[in-house]
N, C-alpha and C positions, 0 to 999 in steps of 0.2 A: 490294254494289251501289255503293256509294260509289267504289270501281274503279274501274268502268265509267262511271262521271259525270264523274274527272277525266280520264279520256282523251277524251271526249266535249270536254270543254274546250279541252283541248290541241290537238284536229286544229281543233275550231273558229278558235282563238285563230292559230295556224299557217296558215288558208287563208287567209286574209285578206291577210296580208301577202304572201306570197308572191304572190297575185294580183293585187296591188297593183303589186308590183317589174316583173311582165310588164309589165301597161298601162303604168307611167309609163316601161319602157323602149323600148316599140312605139309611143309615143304622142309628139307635136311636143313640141318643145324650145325654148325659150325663156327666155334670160337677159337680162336688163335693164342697158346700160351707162348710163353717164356722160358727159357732155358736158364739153371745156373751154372754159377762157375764154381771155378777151383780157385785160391788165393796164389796171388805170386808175387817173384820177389822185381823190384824195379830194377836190381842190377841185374844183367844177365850172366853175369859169372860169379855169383853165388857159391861161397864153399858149401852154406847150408844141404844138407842131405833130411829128405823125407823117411823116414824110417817105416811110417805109418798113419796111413790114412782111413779114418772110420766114416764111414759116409752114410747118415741118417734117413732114410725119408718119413715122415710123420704124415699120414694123407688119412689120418682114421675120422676125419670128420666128416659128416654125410651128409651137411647141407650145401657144401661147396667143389670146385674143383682146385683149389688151394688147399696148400700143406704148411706145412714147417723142414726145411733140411739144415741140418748139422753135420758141419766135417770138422772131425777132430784127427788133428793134426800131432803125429810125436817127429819133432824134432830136430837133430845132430848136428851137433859146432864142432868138428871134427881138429879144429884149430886149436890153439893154447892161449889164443889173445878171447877178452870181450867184445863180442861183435854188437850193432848197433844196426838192424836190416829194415829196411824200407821196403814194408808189403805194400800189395795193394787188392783190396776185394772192389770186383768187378759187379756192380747190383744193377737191376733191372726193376724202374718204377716211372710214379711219373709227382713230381716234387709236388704238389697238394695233400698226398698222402703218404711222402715219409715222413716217420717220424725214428726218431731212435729206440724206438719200442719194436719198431720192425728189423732192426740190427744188433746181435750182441759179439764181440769179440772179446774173447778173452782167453790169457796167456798167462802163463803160471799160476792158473786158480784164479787171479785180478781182472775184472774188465778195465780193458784199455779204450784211450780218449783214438779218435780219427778224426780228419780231417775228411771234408765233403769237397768233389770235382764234379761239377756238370758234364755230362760226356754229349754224345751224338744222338741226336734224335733216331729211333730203329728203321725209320724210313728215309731215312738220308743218304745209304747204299745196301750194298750185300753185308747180310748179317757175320759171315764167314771172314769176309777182310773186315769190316768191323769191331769182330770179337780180336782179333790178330794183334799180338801182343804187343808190337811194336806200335799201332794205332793206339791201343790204352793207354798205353804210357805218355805217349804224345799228348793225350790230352790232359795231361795231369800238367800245368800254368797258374803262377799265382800271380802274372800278368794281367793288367788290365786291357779289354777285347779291343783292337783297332781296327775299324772300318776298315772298306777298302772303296766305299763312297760316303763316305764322311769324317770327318776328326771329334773327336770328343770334344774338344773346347770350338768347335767350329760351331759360328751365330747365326741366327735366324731372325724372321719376327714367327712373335708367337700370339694370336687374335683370339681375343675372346667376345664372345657374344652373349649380351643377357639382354630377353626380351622382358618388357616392361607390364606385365602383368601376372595371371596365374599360374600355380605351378600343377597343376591336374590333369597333364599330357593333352589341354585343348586348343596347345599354341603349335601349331606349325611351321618352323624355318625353315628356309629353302637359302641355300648359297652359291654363287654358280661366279667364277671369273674366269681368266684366260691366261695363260701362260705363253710366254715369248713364242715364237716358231721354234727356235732353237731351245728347247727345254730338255735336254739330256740331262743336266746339271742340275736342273732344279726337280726338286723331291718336296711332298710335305707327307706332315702324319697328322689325323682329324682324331677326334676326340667326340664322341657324343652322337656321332651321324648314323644313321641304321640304315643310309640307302647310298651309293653313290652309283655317277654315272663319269663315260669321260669319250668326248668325242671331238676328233682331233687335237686343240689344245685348249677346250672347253672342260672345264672342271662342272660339275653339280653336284653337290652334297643335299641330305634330306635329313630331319627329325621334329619329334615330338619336345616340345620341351618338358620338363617333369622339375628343376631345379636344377639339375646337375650343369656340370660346367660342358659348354658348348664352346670348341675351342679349334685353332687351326693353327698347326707350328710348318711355315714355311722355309728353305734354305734355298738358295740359288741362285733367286731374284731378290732386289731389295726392297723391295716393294710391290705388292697385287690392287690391286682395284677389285674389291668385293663389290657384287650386287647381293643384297639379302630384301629378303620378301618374308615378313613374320605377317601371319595371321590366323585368326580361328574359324573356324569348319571351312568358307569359303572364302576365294581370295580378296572379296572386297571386304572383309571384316579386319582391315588394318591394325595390328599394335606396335607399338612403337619400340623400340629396341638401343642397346647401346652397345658398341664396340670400344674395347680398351685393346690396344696394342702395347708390348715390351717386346727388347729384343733378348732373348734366352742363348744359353750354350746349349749344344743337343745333351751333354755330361746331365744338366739342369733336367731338361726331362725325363730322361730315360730314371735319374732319383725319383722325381716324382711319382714316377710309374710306381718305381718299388714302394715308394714309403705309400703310397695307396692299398699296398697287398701286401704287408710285411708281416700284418699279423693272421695270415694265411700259410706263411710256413715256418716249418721248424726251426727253432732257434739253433740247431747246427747249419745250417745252409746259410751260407756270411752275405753281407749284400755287396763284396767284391764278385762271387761267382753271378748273384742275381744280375748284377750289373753287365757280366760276362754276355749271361743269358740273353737279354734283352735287346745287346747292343747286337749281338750276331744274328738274332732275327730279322731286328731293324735291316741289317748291311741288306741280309737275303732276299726281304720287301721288296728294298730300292732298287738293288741289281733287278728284279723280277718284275714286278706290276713300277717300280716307281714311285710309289707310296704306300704309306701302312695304316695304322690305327691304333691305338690304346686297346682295345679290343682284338685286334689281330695278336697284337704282342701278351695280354692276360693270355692266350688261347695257348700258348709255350709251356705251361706249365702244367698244363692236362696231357701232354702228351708223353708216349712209353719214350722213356729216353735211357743211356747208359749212367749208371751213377758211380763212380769213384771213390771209392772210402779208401784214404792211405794210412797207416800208421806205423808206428813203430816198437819192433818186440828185437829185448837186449838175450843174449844168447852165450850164456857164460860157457870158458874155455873148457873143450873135451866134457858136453855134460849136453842130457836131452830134455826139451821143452816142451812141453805142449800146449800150441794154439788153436783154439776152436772159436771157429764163425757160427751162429745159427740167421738164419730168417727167412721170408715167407716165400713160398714158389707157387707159379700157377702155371695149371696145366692145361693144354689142349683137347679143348670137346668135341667130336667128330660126330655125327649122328649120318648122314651123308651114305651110304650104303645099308646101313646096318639095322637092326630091329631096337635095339639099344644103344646110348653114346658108348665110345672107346674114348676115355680119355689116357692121352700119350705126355711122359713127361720127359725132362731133358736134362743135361747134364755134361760141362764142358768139361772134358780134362785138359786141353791140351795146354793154358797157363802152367800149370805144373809140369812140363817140360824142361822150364827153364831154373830148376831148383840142378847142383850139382848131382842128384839122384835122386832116387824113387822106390823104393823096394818093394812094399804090400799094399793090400787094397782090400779094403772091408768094404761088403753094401748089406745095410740093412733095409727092409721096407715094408710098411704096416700099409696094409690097403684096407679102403673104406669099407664098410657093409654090402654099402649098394655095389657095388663092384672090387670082389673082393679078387679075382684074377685078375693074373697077367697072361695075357694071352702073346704078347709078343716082345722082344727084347734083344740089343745089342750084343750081352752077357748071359753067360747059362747061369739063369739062379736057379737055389732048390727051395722051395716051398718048403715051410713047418706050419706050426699051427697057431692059431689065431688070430690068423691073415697074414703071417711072416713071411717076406722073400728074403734070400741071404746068398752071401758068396763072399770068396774069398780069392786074389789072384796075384802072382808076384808081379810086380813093375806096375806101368802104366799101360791100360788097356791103349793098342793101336786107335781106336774109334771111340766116336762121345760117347758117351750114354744114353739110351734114353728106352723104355719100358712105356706098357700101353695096358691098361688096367680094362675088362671085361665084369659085366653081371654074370656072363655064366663061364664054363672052361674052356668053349666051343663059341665062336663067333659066331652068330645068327645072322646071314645075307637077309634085305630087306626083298620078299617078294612081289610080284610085278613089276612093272614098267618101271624102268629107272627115271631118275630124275631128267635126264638128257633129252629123255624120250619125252617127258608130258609138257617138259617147259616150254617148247616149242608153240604146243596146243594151246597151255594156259593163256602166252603172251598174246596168243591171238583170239581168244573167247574175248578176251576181257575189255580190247576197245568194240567188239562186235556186242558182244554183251549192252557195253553204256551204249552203242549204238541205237540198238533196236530198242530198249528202254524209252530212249527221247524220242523215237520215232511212235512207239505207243503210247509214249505223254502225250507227244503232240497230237496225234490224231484226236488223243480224247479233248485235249484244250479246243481244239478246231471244231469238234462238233458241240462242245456246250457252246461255245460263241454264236452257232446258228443257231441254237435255241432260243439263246436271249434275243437274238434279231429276229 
């Protein structure tokens, strides 16, 4: 009988998903882009004056919904002295894939050096007070990051585990201690483990060995009492194991972390900001769950975060400059009502606000093939030809920017039943569906069993 129960498993386990891959590929589409910004100044009283602004978009590529934008910036030091101005470009990425190939700045014909700031993760509040000037700025710190449940030179022990045999993920550890009643204070971070569990102040950890280090950095307590249980396939197949303890600064590990992944990013990203990084996830862990992982903390650097590029352009007396930022933007894919995607893209002005003026405003824009209109838009632009949108306007526009690119002139509403309407039905076909499935498995597994009897 036992047979017939795991195939019973298997068709179940197998419907699921496969029903799944249909709906989410019959079903609206929907990617979330990015907006960029404008360059600005960190002082807010600024003599500097904008004279003019030409602002690029480059979207003629037709395998992506990524561009290129360029704003070229003229100028005016309306002063008599040499100014010495501390910008700052505001970027939108997620540190695995910048590199400085995806930023260029440059200021009297020279590309200029910047400096790199980790900013805020986009899901850490409202994107609106985020973007907000005064928040940018704030995060630009060439301080090292302080806990607010730990010290960087604050000690620990830190346990490592190597079991005594092969490394061909057929060794199972199992670790499981107990932490005081009163364990507010104490925190650990695991290394290696792919499962954990925690039940009142019962710790269990789980993994495969494979060679890697199997490790446990403790703080609060001075000592745990580990039970560990290594063995292969079942539990009576005992191997023998060794524990080494040292006591570490957490400063100690959170390096280790980086020097594990240092040649994963760019050589402008310093290992003071990595370090930044790391340690303020860490705080976030502890405050939240109480503990983290090497794993939890690698997971920081895949995510859209604010990136900070600061630098500095000299601005000789009564004479105009020109600085120009280029790099990549992506846009918003909407498919979600429509017969074709609209993808919408964005564009912050209001950092240049805080420039002593603003006078003109250039937009240029090259749309892709497959969607070569704009069907919709903040600003009146006027179409030319070969996919050009353009406009020209004095000051700074009151509202962001942002335009919404079409396949045809005229947006196509998607006919039938909206999605509102069928999701309802789907959500409920689909346990009814595996239902009656195993209910016609089963009956057939039940009557070959009377046959064989």
């Amino acid at each position: 009988m036992r047979k017939y129960v795991v195939i019973v498993f298997m068709l179940m386990f197998f419907l699921h998903p496969i029903t799944s891959v249909i709906l989410a590929n019959s079903g609206p589409v929907y990617w979330e882009g990015e907006p960029g910004h404008s360059i600005l100044s960190v002082e807010k009283n600024s003599p500097i004056i904008v004279q003019k602004e030409e602002l690029t978009f480059d979207l003629a590529d037709d395998n992506a919904i990524d561009g290129k934008v360029t704003a070229l910036y003229e100028m005016y030091n309306p002063t008599s002295e040499l100014l010495e101005v501390a910008m700052v470009f505001p970027y939108i990425g997620n540190l695995l894939y910048l590199t400085q190939d995806n930023i260029t700045i440059i200021a009297n014909g020279k590309m200029i050096d910047y400096q790199m700031f980790i900013g805020d993760r986009l899901d850490s509040g409202d994107k609106e007070e985020l973007f907000h000037f005064d928040n940018i700025v704030h995060s630009i710190s060439g301080e090292v990051y302080e806990g607010e449940h730990f010290t960087n030179n604050q000690v620990g022990n830190l346990y490592t585990i190597k079991p005594i045999g092969p490394t061909d993920n057929t060794i199972t550890v199992d670790v499981n201690f107990d932490l005081e009643s009163d364990s507010e204070e104490t925190y650990f971070i695991s290394n290696g483990f792919y499962s954990y569990g925690w039940y009142n102040n019962s710790i269990e950890l789980s993994t495969r060995y494979t060679g890697e280090d199997i490790e446990l950095f403790v703080i609060g307590e001075e000592d745990i009492n580990l039970n560990i249980h290594a063995y292969i396939d079942n539990k009576e197949d005992i191997v023998d194991y060794e524990v080494f303890t040292q006591q570490k600064e957490i400063r100690d590990i959170l390096q280790n972390l980086i020097d594990k992944r240092t040649q994963d990013f760019d050589d402008m990203i310093s290992q003071e900001q990595l370090y930044n990084l790391y340690a303020s996830a860490l705080d976030n862990d502890l405050f939240i769950y109480g503990h983290s992982s090497e794993q939890d903390l690698f997971e920081e650097a895949y995510l859209q975060r604010l990136i900070l590029l600061k630098y500095i352009v000299e601005f000789p007396p009564n004479q105009l400059q020109e600085v120009s930022v280029t790099y990549e933007i992506t846009g918003e894919m909407d498919r979600t009502e429509t017969v074709d995607p609209l993808y919408t893209y964005e564009y912050i002005f209001n950092p240049a606000n805080n420039w002593h003026d603003f006078h003109q405003l250039s937009i240029f824009i090259t749309t892709p093939d497959h969607s070569p209109f704009i069907v919709n838009s903040s600003i009146d632009l006027v179409k030319l030809e070969d996919n050009i949108y353009t406009t020209s306007v004095e000051g700074l526009p009151a509202e962001d920017l942002f335009f919404t690119l079409y396949s045809k002139e005229e947006v196509i509403k998607n006919e039938g039943p909206s999605r509102s309407m069928i999701a309802p039905l789907l959500n409920y076909s689909v346990p009814i569906l595996g239902i009656f499935s195993i209910l016609v498995i089963g009956a057939i597994i039940t009557r070959r069993l009377k046959r064989h009897q």
